[in-house]
C-alpha angles and dihedrals in degrees: 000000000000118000140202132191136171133158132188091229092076142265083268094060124127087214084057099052092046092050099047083048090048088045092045084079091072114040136314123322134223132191137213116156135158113268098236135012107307094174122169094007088127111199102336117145117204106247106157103047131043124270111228124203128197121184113244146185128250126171101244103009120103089209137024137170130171111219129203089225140071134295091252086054087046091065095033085062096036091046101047113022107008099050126126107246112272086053119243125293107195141030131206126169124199148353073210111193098232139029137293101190123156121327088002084081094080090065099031112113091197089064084045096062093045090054102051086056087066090035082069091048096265137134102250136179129188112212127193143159119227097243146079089192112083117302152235093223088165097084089043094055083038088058097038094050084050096049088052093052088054097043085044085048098033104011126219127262118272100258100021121105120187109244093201120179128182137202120256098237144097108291087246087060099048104099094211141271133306128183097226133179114238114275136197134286121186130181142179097249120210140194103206107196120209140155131250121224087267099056094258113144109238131181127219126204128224153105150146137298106251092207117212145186112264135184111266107253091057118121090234089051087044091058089039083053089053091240127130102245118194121197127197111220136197123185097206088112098188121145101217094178092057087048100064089049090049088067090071089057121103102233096139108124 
């Protein structure tokens, strides 16, 4: 067993190393991470300026390379050219160090590492813990492992990938797991201006979490209920529904 991990925190990350020594349970792991924080770039892939690759060490991984690029080139490379013989198998992404609950998943480069994993026809989980402060990465790397042992058993569906997010607290206080659909996060989003040391107008983004009641077996009421919640996700973002109603409009030229 093959496999892969990335994450958008940095090769440097102390999510990443808990995860590859947590991996390293199930097969051989290999490494490609960006080489510094890529945080919230969601899925973007680096198409104008080279990637560059150097060859690192990581404690428990046969292989390891930092990459100037994106999760989602990390896997590209490490899926495609950069691959043990016998290919990988298997693709995780994280442990990211906050949450990608709900709607945060578009941006989250974690996800995007995760899905371009599928995106390469192989099974793929996101795994983060619910907290920028520092962290309890041990029940992450506990689930994750877990959640390898059942895709190598059961396998996962072609096109799904697993969104799993953790408390931030001590495994005796976590109340269990529940498989959970993406919420909703909301924020008051804000635009600070400011100046820079040569006059130039900036903007600065930011705000606040409006937090807000959701149905139970959400992914955001799963964390506030101090439970693991993993969430199964597809990208084929059709809206069949408003497909069928698009057939009554009048688009014929």
């Amino acid at each position: 067993m093959n496999i892969l991990v990335t994450n958008d925190d940095g090769i440097g990350a102390q999510g990443i190393q808990t995860l590859v020594k947590a991996l390293s349970q199930l097969g051989e792991v290999y490494v490609c991470a960006p080489d510094t924080q890529k945080s919230a770039c969601g899925h973007g892939i680096t198409m104008h300026t080279p990637i560059m690759v150097k060859e690192r060490q990581v404690p428990f991984a046969k292989r390891a390379w930092s990459i100037t690029g994106t999760p989602a080139d990390c896997v590209k490379l490490g899926v495609r050219r950069l691959a043990p013989q016998g290919g990988i198998h298997m693709v995780f992404s994280g442990i990211n160090h906050g949450a990608n609950l709900g709607n945060d998943a578009f941006y989250s480069g974690t996800v995007g590492g995760a899905a371009e994993g599928v995106f390469c026809g192989k099974p793929a989980v996101a795994v983060s813990i619910c907290s920028h402060e520092p962290g309890w990465f041990e029940p992450a790397g506990n689930i994750a492992v877990l959640a390898g042992k059942q895709i190598m058993e059961k396998g996962l569906k072609e096109g799904i990938m697993l969104n799993i997010n953790i408390p931030n607290l001590p495994p005796e206080e976590i109340a269990g797991v529940r498989l959970t659909r993406q919420g909703v996060m909301q924020y008051d989003e804000l635009f600070e201006i400011a100046k820079s040391p040569f006059g130039q107008e900036y903007y600065w983004y930011g705000g606040n979490l409006i937090r807000t009641r959701q149905p139970e077996d959400v992914d955001v009421e799963a964390i506030r209920a101090k439970h693991i919640s993993i969430t199964p996700m597809a990208f084929d973002l059709t809206s069949r529904e408003t497909l069928e109603e698009l057939k009554d409009w009048r688009l014929e030229l």
